[in-house]
N, C-alpha and C positions, 0 to 999 in steps of 0.2 A: 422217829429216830434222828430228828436233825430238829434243831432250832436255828430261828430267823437271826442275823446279827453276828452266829459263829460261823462262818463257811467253812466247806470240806470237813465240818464235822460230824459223824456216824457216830451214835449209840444203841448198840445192836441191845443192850440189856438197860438203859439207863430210867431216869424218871416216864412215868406216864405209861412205858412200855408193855409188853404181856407177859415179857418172864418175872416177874412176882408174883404173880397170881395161876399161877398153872407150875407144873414139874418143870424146876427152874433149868438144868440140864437143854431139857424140850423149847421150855423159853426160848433160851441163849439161843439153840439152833434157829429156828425162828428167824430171828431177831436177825444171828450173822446169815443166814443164807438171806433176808431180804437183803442186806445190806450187801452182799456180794453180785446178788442184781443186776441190785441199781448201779454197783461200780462199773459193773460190765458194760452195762446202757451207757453208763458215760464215758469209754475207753473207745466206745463202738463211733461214737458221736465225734470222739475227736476234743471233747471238753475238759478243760483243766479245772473250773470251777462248779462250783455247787450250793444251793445254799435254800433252806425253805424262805418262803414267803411269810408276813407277818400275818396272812390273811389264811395260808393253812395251818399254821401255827392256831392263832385264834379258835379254828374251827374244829380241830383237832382237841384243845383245851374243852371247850366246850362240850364235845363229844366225853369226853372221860368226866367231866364234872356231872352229866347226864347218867351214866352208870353209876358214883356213887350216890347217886339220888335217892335208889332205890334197894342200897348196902345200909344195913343196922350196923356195918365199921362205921359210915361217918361220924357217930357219935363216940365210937371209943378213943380213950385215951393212950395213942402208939405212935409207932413210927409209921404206918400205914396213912395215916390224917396230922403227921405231921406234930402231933404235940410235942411240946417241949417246956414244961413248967419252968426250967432253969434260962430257959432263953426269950427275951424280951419280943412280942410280936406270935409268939408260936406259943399261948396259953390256952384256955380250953374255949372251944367255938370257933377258934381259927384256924380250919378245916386249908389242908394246902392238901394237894390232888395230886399223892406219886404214884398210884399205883393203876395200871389198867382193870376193871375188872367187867369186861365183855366179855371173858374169856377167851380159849387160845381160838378156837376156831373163828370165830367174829373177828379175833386179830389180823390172823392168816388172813383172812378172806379183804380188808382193808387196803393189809399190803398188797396183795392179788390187785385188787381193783385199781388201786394207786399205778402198779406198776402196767397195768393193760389198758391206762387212759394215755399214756407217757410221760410217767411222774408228775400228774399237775399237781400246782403248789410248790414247784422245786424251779428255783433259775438256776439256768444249763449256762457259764458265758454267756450270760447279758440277757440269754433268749427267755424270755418270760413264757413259761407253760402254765394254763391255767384253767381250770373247768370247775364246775359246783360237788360239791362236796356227796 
């Protein structure tokens, strides 16, 4: 729900996420009640900023490129993989990874964990949290 490089930004539904691939409705909820959280953690904390690390980012990347591994979408030609004949770099083979599909519960259960380690992979103000993935 956050990438490295934008801080304070939350994407309860955006790329990589769970609501595309489950009853999007359900997603979103999902998605805003993690993100409502984690704001809470950081309001509790006294923290103004926010921002993942390039190292959860990575691993997290990794992790969704790992589920479509074993999806027969990788090969179709959509917005799911990204194609785009009309646009230079996104032709066929060039598999870009928006969609989560571990489904919702393995979703849930990530942010779960994410959030009962105390957000590692997220700098709180400066404080670097961080554990293995």
């Amino acid at each position: 729900m956050m990438v490295h490089g934008f801080p304070n930004l939350l994407m309860p539904a955006g790329p990589q996420s769970g609501s595309a691939s489950t009853n999007y409705p359900r997603g979103i909820e999902t998605g805003v009640n993690g993100c409502t959280d984690f704001l809470q953690h950081v309001r509790r904390r006294g923290d103004t900023r926010f921002e993942a690390t390039a190292e959860a980012e990575a691993r997290w990347t990794a992790h969704v490129v790992g589920m479509y591994s074993m999806m027969l979408m990788r090969k179709a030609k959509g917005w799911f993989t990204g194609y785009n004949s009309n646009v230079p770099g996104h032709e066929e083979g060039k598999v870009r990874y928006f969609v989560y599909n571990g489904g919702a519960p393995k979703y849930v259960e990530r942010i779960e964990t994410i959030a009962a380690r105390g957000y590692d992979g997220v700098v709180l103000d400066g404080a670097r949290v961080e554990t293995a993935a």
